[in-house]
C-alpha positions as CSV (number, residue, x, y, z in Angstrom):
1,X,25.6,134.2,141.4
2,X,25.2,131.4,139.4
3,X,26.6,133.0,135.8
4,X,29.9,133.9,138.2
5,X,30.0,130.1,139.3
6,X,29.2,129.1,135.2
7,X,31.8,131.7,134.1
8,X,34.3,130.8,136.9
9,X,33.9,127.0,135.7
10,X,34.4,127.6,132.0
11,X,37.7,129.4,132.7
12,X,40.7,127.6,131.3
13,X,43.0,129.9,132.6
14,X,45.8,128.2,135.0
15,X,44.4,124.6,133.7
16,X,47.8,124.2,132.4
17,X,49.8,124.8,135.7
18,X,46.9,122.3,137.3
19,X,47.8,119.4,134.7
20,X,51.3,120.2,135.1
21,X,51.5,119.8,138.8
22,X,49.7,116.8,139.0
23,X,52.6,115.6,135.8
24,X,55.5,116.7,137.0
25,X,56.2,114.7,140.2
26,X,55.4,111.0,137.7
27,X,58.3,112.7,135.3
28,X,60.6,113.7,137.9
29,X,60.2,109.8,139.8
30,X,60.3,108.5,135.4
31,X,63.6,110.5,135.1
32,X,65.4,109.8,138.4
33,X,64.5,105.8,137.9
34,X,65.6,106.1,134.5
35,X,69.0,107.4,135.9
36,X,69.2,104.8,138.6
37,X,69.2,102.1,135.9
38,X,71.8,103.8,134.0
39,X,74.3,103.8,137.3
40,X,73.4,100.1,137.5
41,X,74.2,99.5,133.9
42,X,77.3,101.5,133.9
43,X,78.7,99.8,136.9
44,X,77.7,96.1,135.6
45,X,79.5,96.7,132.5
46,X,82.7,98.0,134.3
47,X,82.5,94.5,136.4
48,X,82.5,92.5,133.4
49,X,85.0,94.4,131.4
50,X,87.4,93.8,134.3
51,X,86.5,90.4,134.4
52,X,87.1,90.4,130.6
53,X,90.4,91.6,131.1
54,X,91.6,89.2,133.6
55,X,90.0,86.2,131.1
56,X,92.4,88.1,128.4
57,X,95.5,87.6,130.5
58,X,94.8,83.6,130.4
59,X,93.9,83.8,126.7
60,X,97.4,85.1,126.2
61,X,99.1,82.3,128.1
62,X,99.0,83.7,132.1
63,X,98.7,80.9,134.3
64,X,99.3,83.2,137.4
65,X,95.6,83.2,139.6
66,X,97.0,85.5,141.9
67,X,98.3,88.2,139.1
68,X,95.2,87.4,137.2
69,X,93.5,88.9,140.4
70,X,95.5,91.8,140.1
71,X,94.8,92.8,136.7
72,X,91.3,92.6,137.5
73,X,91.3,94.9,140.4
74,X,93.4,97.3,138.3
75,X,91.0,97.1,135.3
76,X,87.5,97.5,137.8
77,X,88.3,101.4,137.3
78,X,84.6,101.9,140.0
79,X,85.2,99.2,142.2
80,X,82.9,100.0,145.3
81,X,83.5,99.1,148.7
82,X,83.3,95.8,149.3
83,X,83.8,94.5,146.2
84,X,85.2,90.8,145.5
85,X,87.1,89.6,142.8
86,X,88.2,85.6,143.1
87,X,89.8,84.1,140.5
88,X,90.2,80.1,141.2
89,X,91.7,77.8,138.9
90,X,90.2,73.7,138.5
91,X,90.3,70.8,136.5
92,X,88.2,68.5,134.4
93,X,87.6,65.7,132.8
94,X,85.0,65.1,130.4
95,X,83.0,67.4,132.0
96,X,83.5,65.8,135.5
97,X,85.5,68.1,138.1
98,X,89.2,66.3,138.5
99,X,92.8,66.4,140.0
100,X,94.7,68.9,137.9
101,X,97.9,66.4,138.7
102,X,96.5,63.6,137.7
103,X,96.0,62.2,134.0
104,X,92.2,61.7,132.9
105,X,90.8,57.9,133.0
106,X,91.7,57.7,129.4
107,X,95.1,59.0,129.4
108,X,94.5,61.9,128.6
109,X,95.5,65.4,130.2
110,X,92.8,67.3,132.2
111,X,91.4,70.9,131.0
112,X,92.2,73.2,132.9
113,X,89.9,76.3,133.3
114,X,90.3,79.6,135.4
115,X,87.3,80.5,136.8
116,X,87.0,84.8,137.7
117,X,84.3,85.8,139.7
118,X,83.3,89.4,140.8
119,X,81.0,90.4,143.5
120,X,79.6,93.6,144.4
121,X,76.7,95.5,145.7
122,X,76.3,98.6,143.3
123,X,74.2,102.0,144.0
124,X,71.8,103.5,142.4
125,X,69.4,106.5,143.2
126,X,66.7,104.5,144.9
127,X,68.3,101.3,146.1
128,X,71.4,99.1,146.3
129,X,71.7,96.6,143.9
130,X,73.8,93.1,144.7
131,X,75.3,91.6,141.4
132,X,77.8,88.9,140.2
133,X,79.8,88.8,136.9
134,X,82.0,85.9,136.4
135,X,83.4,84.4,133.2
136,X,84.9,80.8,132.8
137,X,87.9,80.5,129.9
138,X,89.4,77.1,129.4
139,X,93.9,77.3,130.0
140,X,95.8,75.1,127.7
C-alpha cells in the first residue's frame, strides 16, 4: 500500500493540465483587461481627434461656434450615447477673463480663444469609463 501511494505521488503525469488550470483563468482575466484598456484607448483617441479637428477649423480662420460643433460631431466617427461636445468661445485680457466687445485696459484688443470640450462615458469589457477631452486654441 504504501509503494502505490509513493508511486502514485511521484507521477508527473497530468501535472501539466493541473498547472494549467490553475494559469489559465489569471491569463484569460490578463487578456480580457488588456482588451478593455485597448477599447478605452481607442475611444479616447477618437474624442481628441475630433476635438482636434474642430481646433483645425479655427486654426484656418472659422469663427463659427456652432459649425465648429458640427465638424466635431461629424469627425467623433464612435460617438456613444450620450456624448457631449460644447464648443464656447471667451475673451481675455492679459490672462484675466474679459468682454470680447470691449477694448483691453491698455487699448489693446482682447484674445479671443474657442474653447471645445467633449464629454463621454466610454465602455470597456469590465466597466464604464467617464472621460473628458478638450483643447483650448487662441482666434485671431
Amino acid at each position: 500500500m504504501v509503494r502505490k501511494v509513493i508511486s502514485w505521488l511521484k507521477d508527473r503525469r497530468g501535472g501539466m493540465a493541473v498547472e494549467m488550470a490553475l494559469i489559465a483563468p489569471v491569463l484569460v482575466l490578463a487578456m480580457l483587461g488588456a482588451a478593455d484598456l485597448a477599447q478605452i484607448g481607442l475611444q479616447r483617441s477618437d474624442m481628441l481627434s475630433a476635438a482636434r479637428a474642430g481646433t483645425q477649423y479655427f486654426i484656418a480662420g472659422g469663427t463659427d461656434v456652432e459649425r465648429a460643433r458640427q465638424i466635431v460631431e461629424r469627425s467623433w466617427t464612435a460617438m456613444p450615447d450620450g456624448g457631449q461636445v460644447v464648443v464656447n468661445r471667451s475673451c481675455e485680457c492679459g490672462g484675466v477673463t474679459a468682454s470680447c466687445i470691449q477694448l483691453c485696459t491698455d487699448g489693446s484688443p482682447p484674445d479671443i480663444y474657442a474653447l471645445i470640450e467633449l464629454q463621454a462615458e466610454v465602455d470597456g469589457v469590465f466597466q464604464a469609463y467617464q472621460t473628458v477631452a478638450h483643447d483650448k486654441v487662441r482666434v485671431r
